[in-house]
C-alpha positions as CSV (number, residue, x, y, z in Angstrom):
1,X,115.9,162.4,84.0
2,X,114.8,166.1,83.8
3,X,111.7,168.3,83.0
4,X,114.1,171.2,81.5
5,X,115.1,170.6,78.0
6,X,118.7,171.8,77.1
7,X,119.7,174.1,75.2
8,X,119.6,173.1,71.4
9,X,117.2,170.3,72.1
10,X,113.5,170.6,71.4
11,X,111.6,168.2,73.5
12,X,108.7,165.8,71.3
13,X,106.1,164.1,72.2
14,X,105.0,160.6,70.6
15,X,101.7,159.0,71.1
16,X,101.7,155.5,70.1
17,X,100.2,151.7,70.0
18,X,101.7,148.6,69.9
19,X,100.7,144.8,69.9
20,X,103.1,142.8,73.0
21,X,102.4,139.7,71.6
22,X,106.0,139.4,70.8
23,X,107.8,142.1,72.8
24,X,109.5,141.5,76.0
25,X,107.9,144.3,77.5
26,X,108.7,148.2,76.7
27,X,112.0,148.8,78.0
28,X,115.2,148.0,76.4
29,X,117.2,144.7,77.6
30,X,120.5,143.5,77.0
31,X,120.7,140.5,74.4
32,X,118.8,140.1,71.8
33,X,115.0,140.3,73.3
34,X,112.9,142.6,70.8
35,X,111.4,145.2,73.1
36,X,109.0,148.4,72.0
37,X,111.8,151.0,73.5
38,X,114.4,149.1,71.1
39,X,112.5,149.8,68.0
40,X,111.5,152.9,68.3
41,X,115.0,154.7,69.0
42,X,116.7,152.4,67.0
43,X,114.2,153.4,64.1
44,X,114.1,157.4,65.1
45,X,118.2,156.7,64.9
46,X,117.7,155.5,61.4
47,X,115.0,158.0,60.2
48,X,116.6,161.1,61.4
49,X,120.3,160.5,60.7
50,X,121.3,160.3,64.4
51,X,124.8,158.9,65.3
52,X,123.1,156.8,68.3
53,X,119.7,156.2,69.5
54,X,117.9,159.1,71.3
55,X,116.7,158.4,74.6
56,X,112.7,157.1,75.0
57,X,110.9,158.0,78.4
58,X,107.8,156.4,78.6
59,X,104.5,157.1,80.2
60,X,104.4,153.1,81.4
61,X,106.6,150.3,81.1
62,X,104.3,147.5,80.2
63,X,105.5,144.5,80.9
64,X,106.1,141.5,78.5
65,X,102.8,140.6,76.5
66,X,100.8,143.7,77.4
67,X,99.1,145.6,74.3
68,X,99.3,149.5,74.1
69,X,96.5,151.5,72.7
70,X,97.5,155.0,74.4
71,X,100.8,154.9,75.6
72,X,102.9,158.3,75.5
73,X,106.8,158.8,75.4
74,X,109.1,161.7,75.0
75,X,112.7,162.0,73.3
76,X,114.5,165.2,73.3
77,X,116.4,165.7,69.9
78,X,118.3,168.3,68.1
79,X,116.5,171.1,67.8
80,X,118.3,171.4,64.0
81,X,117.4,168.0,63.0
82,X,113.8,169.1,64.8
83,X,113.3,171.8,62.2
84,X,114.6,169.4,59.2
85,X,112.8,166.4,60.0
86,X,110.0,166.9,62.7
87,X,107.0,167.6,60.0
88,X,108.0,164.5,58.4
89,X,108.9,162.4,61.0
90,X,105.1,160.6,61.2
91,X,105.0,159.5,57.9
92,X,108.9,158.5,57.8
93,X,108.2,156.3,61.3
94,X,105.5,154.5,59.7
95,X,107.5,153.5,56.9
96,X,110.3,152.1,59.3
97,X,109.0,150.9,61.8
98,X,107.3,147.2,62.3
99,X,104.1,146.6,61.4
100,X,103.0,145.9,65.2
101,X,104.2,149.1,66.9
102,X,102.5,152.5,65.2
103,X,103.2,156.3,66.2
104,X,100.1,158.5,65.6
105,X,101.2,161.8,66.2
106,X,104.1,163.5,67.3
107,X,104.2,166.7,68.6
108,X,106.3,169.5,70.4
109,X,105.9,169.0,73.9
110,X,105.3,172.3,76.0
111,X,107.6,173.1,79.0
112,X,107.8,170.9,81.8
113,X,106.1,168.1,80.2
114,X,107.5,164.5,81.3
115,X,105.8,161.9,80.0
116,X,106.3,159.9,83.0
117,X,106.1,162.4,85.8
118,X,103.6,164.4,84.2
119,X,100.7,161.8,84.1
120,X,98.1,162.2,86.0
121,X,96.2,159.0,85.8
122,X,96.9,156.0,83.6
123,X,93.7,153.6,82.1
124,X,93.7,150.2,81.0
125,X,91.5,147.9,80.2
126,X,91.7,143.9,80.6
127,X,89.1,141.2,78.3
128,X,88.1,138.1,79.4
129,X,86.2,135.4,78.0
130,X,83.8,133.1,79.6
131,X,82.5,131.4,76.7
132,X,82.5,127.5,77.4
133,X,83.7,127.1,73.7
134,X,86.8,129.1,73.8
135,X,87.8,132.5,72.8
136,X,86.9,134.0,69.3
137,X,89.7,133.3,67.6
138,X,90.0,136.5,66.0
139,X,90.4,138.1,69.8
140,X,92.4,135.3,71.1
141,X,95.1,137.6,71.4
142,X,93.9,140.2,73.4
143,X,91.3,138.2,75.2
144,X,91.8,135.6,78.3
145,X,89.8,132.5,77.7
146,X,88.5,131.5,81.8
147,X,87.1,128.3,81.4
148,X,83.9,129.2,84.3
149,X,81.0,131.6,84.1
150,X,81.4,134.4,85.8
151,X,79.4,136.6,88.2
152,X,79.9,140.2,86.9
153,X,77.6,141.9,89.4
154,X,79.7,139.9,92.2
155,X,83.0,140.9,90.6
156,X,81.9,144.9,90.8
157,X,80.9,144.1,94.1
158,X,84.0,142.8,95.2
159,X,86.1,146.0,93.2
160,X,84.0,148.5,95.4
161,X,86.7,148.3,98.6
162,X,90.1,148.4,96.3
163,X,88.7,152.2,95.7
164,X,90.8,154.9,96.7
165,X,94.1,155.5,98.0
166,X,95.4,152.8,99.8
167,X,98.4,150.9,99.8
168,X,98.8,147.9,97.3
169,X,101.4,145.9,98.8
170,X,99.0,142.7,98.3
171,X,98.5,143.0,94.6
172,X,102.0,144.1,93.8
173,X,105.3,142.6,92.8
174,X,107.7,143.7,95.6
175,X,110.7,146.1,94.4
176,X,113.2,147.4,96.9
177,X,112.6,150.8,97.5
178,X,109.7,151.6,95.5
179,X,106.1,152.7,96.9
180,X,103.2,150.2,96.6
181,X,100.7,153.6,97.4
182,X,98.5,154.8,94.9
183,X,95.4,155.9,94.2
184,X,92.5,153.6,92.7
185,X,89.8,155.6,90.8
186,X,87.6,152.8,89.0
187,X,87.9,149.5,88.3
188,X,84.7,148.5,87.2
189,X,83.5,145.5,85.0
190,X,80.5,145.1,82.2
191,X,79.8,142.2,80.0
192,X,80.0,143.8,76.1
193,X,77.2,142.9,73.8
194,X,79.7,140.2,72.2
195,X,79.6,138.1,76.0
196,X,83.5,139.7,76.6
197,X,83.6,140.8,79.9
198,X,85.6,144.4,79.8
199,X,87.5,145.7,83.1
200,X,88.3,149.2,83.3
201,X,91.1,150.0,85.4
202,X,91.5,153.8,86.3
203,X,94.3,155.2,89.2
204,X,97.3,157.8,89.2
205,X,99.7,155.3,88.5
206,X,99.9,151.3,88.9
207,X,103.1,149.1,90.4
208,X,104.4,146.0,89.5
209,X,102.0,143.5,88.4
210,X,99.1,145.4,90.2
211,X,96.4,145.3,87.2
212,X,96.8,141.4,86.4
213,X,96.6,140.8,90.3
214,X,93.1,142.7,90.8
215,X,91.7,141.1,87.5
216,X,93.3,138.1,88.9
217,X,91.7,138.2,92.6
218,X,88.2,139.4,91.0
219,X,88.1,136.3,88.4
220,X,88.3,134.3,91.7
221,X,85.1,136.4,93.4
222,X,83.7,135.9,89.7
223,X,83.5,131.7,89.5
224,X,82.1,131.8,92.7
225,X,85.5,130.2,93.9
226,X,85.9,133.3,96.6
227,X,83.2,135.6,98.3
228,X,82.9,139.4,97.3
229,X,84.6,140.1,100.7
230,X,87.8,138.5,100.0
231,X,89.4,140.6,98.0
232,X,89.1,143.4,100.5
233,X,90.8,141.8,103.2
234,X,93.5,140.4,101.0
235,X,94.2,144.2,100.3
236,X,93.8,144.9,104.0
237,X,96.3,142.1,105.1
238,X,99.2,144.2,103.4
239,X,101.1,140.7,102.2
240,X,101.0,138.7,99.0
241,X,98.1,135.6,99.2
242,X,98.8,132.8,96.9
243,X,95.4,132.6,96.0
244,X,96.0,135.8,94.1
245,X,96.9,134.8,90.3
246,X,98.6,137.1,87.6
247,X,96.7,136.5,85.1
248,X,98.4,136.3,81.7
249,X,99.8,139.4,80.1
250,X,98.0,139.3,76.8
251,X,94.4,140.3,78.2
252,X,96.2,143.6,79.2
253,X,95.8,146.9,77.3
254,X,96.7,150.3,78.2
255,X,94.1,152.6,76.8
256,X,95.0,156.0,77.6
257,X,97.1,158.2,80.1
258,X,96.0,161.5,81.2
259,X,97.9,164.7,82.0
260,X,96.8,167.9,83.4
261,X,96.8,171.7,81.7
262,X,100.1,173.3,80.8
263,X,100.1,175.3,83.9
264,X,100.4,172.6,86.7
265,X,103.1,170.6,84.3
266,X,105.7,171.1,86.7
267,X,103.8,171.3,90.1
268,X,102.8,167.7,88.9
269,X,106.5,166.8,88.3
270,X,107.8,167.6,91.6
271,X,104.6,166.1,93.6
272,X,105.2,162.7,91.2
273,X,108.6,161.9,92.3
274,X,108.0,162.7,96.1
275,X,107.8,159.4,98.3
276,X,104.2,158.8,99.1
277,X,103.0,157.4,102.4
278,X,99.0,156.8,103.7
279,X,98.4,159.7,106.0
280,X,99.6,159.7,109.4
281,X,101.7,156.5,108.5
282,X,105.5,157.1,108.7
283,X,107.5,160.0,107.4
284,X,103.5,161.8,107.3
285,X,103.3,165.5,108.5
């Protein structure tokens, strides 16, 4: 995977939605599981007379079940076929393409730009429902039905110590040599004026299973089965607690992912893929 774009290839961007109701997650799999990375090159094959599949990198792999509202990928493709099919390539997507994954603009990408490495912060948002008679059914599948009232002052309460950098290791899925360190912004809560209860969930980037562990944790603080403190000290212990849930997948939707101004493309790059560590734990300074 590289930031420079070889010779004859223009690099494009594609911004893009999808519902994960029934896709095994982004990223292509062996077999026959229908994934959002497998439809898309294998419909950009189609629509632009490619011999094989061009290559997706994606801002976030969302896992299996988890909507996308804002997710971003690149492809690099000839820059020939570019020119001959790249003002029409919007309008031919939508035409191909399944009815629950959309592309809403495509672009040329500017120099440096990853869409993975590039990203400066990613934003999703998870719904809940605490309405003792169920979910609307309408929403019911993009909105977790918990069958308790919940506490949204307590649950913000509880959020307030999983600010900032820390390291995650207690609200992550454990995968060999891969950092659990990252940087929380916001993860804040509010009850919309339908009763949904709306998390936002802001940091630079998120690691396995970290999202639907916090809602998870917080949903205990909010039914009154945990106090505000707990969470805190759950992330504090460093280890996995089996009182922490992963809440169900379909809740999950990735709103938006940011990236900073042309200039500091490729200063972001290289900082991305360094190894991070807390400061003055090991390998610091």
């Amino acid at each position: 995977m590289t930031d420079e774009v070889a010779p004859g290839f223009v690099r494009a961007r594609l911004d893009l939605a999808y519902d994960g109701r029934a896709f095994s997650g982004w990223a292509r799999q062996k077999g026959d599981r229908r994934t959002v990375q497998a439809e898309l090159e294998d419909a950009l094959r189609v629509v632009l007379r490619l011999p094989a599949p061009p290559e997706l990198t994606v801002a976030g792999r969302t896992d299996a079940g988890v909507h996308a509202r804002g997710q971003v990928a690149h492809v690099d493709l000839p820059a020939d076929v570019w020119a001959e099919h790249g003002g029409g390539l919007l309008r031919r997507l939508a035409g191909r393409l399944p009815m629950d994954v959309r592309v809403f603009r495509v672009s040329e990408a500017p120099p440096h730009f990853n869409a993975r490495f590039s990203a400066i912060w990613r934003r999703y948002a998870y719904r809940v429902s605490d309405h003792p008679g169920g979910v609307d059914p309408l929403q019911r599948g993009h909105v977790l039905w918990h069958n308790w009232p919940l506490d949204v002052d307590a649950m913000n309460a509880a959020a307030r110590p999983l600010l900032g950098e820390h390291d995650f290791a207690a609200y992550c899925k454990k995968r060999e040599g891969a950092s659990t360190i990252r940087t929380l912004r916001r993860l804040e809560w509010v009850r919309r004026g339908d009763g949904v209860l709306e998390a936002t969930v802001l940091a630079d980037a998120f690691c396995h299973n970290m999202v639907r562990s916090l809602v998870g944790a917080l949903l205990f603080v909010g039914d009154g089965h945990r106090p505000p403190q707990w969470p805190g000290k759950v992330l504090e212990a460093g280890v996995r607690d089996s009182a922490v849930h992963v809440v169900r997948p379909h809740g999950l939707t990735l709103e938006e992912v940011g990236y900073p101004d042309e200039a500091e493309l490729a200063a972001r790059n290289r900082a991305a893929r360094n190894r991070r560590t807390l400061p003055g734990g090991p390998g610091c300074c």
